[in-house]
C-alpha positions as CSV (number, residue, x, y, z in Angstrom):
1,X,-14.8,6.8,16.6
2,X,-13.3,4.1,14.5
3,X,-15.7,2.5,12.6
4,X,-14.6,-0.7,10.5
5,X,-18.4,-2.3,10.0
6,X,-19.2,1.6,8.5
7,X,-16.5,1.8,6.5
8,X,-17.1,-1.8,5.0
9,X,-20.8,-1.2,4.3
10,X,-20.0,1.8,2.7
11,X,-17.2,0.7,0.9
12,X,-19.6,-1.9,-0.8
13,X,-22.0,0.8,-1.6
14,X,-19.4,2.5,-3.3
15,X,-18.3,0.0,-5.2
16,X,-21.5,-1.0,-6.1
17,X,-21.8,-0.6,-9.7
18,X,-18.5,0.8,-10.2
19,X,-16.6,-2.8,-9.6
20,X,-15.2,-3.1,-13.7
21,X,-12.4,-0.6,-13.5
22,X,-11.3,-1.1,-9.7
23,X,-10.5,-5.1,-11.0
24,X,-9.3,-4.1,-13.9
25,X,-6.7,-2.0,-12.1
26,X,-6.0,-5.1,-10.0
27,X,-5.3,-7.2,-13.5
28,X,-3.3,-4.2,-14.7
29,X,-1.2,-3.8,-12.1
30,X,-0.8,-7.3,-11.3
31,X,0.8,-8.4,-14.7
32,X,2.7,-5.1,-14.6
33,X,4.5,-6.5,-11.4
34,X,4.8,-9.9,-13.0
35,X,7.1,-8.8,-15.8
36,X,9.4,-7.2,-13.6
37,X,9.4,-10.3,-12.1
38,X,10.3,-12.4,-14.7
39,X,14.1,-12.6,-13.8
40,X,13.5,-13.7,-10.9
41,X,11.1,-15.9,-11.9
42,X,14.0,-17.5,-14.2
43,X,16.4,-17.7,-12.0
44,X,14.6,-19.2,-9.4
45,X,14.9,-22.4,-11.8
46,X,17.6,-25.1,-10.3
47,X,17.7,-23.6,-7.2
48,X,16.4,-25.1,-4.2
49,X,14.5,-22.8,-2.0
50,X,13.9,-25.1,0.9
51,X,17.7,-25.9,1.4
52,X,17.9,-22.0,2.6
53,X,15.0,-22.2,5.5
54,X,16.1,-26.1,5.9
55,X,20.1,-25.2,6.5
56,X,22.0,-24.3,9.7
57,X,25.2,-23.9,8.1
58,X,26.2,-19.9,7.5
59,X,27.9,-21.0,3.9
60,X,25.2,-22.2,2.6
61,X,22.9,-19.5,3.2
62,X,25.6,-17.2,1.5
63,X,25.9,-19.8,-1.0
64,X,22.4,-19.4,-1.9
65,X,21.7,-15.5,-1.7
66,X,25.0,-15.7,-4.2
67,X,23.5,-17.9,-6.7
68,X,19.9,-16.2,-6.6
69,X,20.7,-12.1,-6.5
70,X,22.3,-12.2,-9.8
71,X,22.6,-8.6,-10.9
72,X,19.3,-9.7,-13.3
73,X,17.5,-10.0,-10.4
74,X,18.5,-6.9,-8.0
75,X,17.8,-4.8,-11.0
76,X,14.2,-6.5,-11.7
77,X,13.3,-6.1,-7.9
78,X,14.7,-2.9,-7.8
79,X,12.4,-1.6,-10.9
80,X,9.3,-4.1,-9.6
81,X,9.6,-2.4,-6.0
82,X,9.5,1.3,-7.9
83,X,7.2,0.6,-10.0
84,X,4.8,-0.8,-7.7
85,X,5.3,2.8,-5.6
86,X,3.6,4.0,-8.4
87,X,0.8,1.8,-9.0
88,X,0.0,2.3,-5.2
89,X,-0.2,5.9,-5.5
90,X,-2.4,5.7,-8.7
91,X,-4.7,2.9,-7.6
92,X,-5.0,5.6,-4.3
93,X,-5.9,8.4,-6.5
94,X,-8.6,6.2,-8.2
95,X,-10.3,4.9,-4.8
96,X,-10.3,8.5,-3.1
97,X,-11.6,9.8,-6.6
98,X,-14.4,7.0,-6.1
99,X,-15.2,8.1,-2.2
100,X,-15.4,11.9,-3.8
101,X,-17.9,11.2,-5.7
102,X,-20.6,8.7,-6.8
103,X,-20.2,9.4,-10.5
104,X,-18.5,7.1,-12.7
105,X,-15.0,6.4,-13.0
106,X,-12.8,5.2,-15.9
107,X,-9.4,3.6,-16.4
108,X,-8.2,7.6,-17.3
109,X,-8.7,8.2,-13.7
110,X,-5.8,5.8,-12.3
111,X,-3.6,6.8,-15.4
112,X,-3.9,10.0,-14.2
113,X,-2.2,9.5,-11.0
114,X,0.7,8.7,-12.4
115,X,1.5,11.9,-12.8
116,X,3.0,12.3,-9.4
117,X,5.1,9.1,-9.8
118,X,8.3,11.8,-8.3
119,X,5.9,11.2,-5.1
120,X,5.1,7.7,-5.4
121,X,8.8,6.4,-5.5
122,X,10.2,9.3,-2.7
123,X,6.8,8.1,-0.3
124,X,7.2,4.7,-0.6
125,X,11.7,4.8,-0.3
126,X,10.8,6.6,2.5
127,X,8.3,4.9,4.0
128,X,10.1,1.8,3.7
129,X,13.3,2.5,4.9
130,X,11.9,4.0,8.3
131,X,10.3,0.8,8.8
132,X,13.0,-1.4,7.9
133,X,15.5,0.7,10.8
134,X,13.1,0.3,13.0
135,X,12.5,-3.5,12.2
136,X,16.1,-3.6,13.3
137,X,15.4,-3.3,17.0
138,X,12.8,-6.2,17.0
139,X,10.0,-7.8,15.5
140,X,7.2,-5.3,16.6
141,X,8.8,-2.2,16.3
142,X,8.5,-2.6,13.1
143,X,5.0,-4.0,12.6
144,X,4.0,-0.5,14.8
145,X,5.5,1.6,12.4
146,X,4.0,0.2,9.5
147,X,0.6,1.2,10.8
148,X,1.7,4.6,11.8
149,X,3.2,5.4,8.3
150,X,0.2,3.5,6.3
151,X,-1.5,6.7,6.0
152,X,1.2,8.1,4.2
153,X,-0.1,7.5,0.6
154,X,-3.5,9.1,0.9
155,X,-2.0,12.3,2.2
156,X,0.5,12.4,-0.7
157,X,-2.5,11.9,-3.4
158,X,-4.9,14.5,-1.5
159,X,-2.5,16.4,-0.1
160,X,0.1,17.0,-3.4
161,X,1.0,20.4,-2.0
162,X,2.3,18.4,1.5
163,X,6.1,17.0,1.5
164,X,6.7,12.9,1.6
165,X,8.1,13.9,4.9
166,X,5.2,16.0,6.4
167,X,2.9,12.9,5.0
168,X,5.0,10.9,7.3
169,X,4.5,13.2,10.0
170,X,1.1,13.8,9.3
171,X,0.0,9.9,9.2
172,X,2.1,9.1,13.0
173,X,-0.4,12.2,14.2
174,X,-3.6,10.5,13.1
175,X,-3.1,7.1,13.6
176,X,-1.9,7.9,17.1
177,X,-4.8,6.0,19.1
178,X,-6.1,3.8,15.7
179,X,-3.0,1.6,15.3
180,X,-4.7,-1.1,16.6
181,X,-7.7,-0.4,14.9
182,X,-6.4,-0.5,11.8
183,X,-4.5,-3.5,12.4
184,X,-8.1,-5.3,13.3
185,X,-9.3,-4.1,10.5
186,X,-6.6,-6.0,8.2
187,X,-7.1,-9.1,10.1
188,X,-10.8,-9.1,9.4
189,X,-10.3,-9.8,5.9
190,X,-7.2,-12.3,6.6
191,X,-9.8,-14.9,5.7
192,X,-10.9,-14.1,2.3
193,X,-7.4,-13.8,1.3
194,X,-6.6,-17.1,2.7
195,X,-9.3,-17.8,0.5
196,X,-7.5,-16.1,-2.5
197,X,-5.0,-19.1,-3.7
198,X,-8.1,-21.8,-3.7
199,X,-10.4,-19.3,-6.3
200,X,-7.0,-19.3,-8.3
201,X,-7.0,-16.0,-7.3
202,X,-10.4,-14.9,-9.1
203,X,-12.3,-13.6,-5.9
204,X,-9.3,-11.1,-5.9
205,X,-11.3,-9.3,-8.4
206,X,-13.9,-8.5,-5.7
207,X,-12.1,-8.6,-2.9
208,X,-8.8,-6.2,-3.8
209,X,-11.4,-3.5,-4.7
210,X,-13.5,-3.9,-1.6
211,X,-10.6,-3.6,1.0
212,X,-8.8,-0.9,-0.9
213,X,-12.2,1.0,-0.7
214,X,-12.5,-0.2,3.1
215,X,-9.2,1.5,3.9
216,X,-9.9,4.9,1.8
217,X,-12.7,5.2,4.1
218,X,-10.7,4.7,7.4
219,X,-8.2,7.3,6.0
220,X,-10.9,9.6,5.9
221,X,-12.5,8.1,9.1
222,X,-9.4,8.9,10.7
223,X,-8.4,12.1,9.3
224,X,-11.3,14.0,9.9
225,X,-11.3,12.4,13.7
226,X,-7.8,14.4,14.3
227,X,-9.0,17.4,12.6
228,X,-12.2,17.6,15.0
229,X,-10.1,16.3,18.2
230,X,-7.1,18.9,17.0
231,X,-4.3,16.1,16.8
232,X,-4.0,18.2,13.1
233,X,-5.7,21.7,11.6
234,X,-6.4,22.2,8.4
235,X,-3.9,24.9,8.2
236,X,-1.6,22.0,9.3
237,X,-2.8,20.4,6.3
238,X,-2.3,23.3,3.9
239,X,0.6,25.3,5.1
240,X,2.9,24.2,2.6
241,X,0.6,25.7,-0.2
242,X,0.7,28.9,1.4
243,X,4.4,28.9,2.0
244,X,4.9,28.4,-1.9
């Protein structure tokens, strides 16, 4: 049974004590995103964003995704998108590290995920492509498929024996049923995000690491659900090992 007041309170428990190195990750990766950004951050300068939502008129629209995706910037989000892959995939390592266990954990512990960066950038390419096709066909195809590919991540961390495309096929298994769950689960913490902008973004340092630890827990929430209800076996789970 989905849980989301269970996997809150015990996300706080987690956390509780162990709060320095989850924000510091935040910090990290957040400035780490902000200098890739920094082209397009420049080039924003002298050009009017409004006229683009505010226009009717085909031309200028072109005119302006001309003038703002200078090769500068395609290159920066490229790199930013890539590079955030990875700093997902190592702030996922730290958190399931921290559900593991309730030792202490150190900033070692989220360098040491990126070890598998191979993974991070082929899970989240993948990942993101799917959606986008099937964003194509309308609005809530794609907002389905983001749910049922959220899992992905987690799977590729715990799971580094498991191909990006088993993860994929792996997370539409258990989410099967918890879509909706999950999406409730996001929108009860739309408001301290909102919040977010009006702290100048300092309750981030409490909140990021509270609903990353939320959703860690509903992975495993979820995971072992399918397991019991046989949606996936454990061989499931480990048959690429043995095949090796």
């Amino acid at each position: 049974m989905f849980d989301s007041s269970k996997y809150k309170d015990f996300a706080r428990i987690q956390l509780k004590k162990r709060y320095s190195v989850p924000a510091f990750v935040f910090i990290f990766s957040e400035l780490i995103i902000y200098v890739f950004s920094i082209p397009s951050l420049i080039n924003q300068k002298g050009i009017n964003v409004n006229d683009f939502f505010t226009s009717s008129d085909f031309f200028d629209w072109a005119g302006f995704m001309y003038a703002y995706y200078t090769p500068p910037v395609i290159v920066s989000e490229l790199l930013s998108s890539l590079v955030g892959y990875v700093l997902v995939l190592a702030s996922t390592h730290l958190y399931l590290k921290m559900s593991r266990s309730p030792e202490p954990i150190t900033f070692a512990d989220f360098i040491e995920g990126f070890s598998s960066w191979g993974r991070a950038i082929l899970c989240g390419l993948m990942r993101d492509i799917f959606v986008f096709l099937w964003s194509l066909l309308f609005f809530f195809p794609g907002i389905i498929k983001i749910y049922s590919y959220s899992q992905m991540f987690f799977l590729a961390d715990e799971f580094p024996e498991m191909s990006i495309r088993k993860t994929m096929k792996i997370s539409k298994k258990i989410t099967s049923g918890h879509k909706f769950d999950l999406f409730l689960l996001d929108l009860s913490f739309i408001g301290w995000f909102i919040l977010v902008p009006f702290t100048l973004g300092f309750i981030g340092f409490w909140l990021i690491p509270y609903y990353r630890m939320t959703k860690v827990n509903a992975y495993h929430g979820i995971l072992k659900e399918a397991v019991e209800s046989g949606k996936v076996s454990m061989d499931e789970l480990r048959e690429d090992l043995r095949n090796e």
